[in-house]
C-alpha positions as CSV (number, residue, x, y, z in Angstrom):
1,X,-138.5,37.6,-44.5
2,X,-140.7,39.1,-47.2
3,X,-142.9,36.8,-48.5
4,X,-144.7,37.1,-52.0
5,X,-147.9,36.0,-51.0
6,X,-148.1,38.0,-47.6
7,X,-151.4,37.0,-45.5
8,X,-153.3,40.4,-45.0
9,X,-155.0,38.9,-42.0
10,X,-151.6,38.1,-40.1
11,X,-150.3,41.7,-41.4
12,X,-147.7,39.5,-43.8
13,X,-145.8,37.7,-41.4
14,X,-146.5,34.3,-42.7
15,X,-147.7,33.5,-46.1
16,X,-151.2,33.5,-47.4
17,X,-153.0,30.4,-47.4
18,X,-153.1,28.0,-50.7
19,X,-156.8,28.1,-50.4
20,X,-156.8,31.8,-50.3
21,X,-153.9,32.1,-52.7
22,X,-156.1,30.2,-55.2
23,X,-159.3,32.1,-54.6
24,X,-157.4,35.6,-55.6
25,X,-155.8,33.9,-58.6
26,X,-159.1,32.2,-59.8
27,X,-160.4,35.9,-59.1
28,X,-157.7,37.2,-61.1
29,X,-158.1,35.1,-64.3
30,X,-161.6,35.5,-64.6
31,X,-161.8,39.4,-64.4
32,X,-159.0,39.1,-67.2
33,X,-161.1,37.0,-69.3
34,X,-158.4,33.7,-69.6
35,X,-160.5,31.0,-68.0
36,X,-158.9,28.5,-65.3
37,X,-155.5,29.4,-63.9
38,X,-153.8,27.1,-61.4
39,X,-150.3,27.4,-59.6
40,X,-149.2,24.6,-61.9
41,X,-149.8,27.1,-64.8
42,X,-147.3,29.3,-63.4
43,X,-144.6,26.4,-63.1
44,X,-144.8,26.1,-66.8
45,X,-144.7,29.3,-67.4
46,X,-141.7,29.6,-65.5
47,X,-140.1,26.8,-67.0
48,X,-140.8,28.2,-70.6
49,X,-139.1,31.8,-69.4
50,X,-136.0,29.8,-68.3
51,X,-135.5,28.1,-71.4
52,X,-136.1,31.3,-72.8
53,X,-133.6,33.2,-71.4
54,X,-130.6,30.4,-71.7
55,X,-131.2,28.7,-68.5
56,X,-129.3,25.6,-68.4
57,X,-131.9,22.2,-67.7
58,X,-129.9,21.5,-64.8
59,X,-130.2,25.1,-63.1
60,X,-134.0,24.6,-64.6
61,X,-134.4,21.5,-62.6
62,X,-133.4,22.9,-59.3
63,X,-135.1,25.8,-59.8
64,X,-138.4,24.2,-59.4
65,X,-137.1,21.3,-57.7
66,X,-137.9,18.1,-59.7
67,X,-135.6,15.7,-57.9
68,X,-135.7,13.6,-61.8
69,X,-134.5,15.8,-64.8
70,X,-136.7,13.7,-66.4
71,X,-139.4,15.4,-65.4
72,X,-138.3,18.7,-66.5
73,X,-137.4,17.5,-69.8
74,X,-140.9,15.3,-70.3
75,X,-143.6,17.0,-68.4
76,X,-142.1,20.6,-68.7
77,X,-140.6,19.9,-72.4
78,X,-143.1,22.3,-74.1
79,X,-141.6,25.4,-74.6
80,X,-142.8,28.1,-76.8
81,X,-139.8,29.5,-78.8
82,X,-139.9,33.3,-80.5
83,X,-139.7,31.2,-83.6
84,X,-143.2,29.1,-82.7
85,X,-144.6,32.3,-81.4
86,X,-143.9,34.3,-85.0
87,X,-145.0,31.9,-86.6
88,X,-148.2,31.1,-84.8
89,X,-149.0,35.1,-85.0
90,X,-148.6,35.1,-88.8
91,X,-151.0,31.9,-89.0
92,X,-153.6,33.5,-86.9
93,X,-152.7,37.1,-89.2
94,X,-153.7,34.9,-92.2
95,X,-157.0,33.8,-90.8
96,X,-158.4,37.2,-89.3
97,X,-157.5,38.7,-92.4
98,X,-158.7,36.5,-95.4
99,X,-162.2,36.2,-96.1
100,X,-162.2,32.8,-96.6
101,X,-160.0,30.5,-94.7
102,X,-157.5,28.5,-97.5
103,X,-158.8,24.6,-98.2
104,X,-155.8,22.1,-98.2
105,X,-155.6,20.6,-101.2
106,X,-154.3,17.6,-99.8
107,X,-156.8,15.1,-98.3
């Protein structure tokens, strides 16, 4: 078996440790300049990418095994759609390039 997360000190026949897995990946996000990463991060990220791609909720669910759908649905609900992500960039567009930042006029 190939494994992901191969232990160099056991020349990658079992896994690497969660403690060690989490030092790399704390590493990792820092030297990339994003702040605190944890392996629960990359549930929802995988989550999102499923619903992305057309995944059905129930292959979703078994995919990272939540014994309740309810959990997927609740917990992992937040998705971030092309549509949200357009959007968001023209927001952030509008901001970076306007001198001065639009008041609402509603209050």
């Amino acid at each position: 078996m190939d494994w992901i997360f191969a232990s160099p000190i056991k020349l990658g026949r079992v896994p690497i440790s969660y403690t060690g897995y989490q030092r790399i990946l704390r590493n990792a996000a820092a030297a990339a300049g994003i702040g605190k990463v944890g392996t629960h991060s990359m549930r929802h990220t995988y989550r999102s990418w499923l619903d992305a791609v057309g995944t059905a909720i129930t292959v979703q669910q078994n995919l990272i095994r939540h014994s309740d759908i309810q959990n997927t649905l609740s917990i992992y609900g937040d998705v971030m759609t092309d549509e949200m992500r357009q959007a968001g960039s023209k927001v952030v567009g509008l901001a970076i390039n306007s001198r001065v930042i639009p008041r609402s006029t509603t209050h």
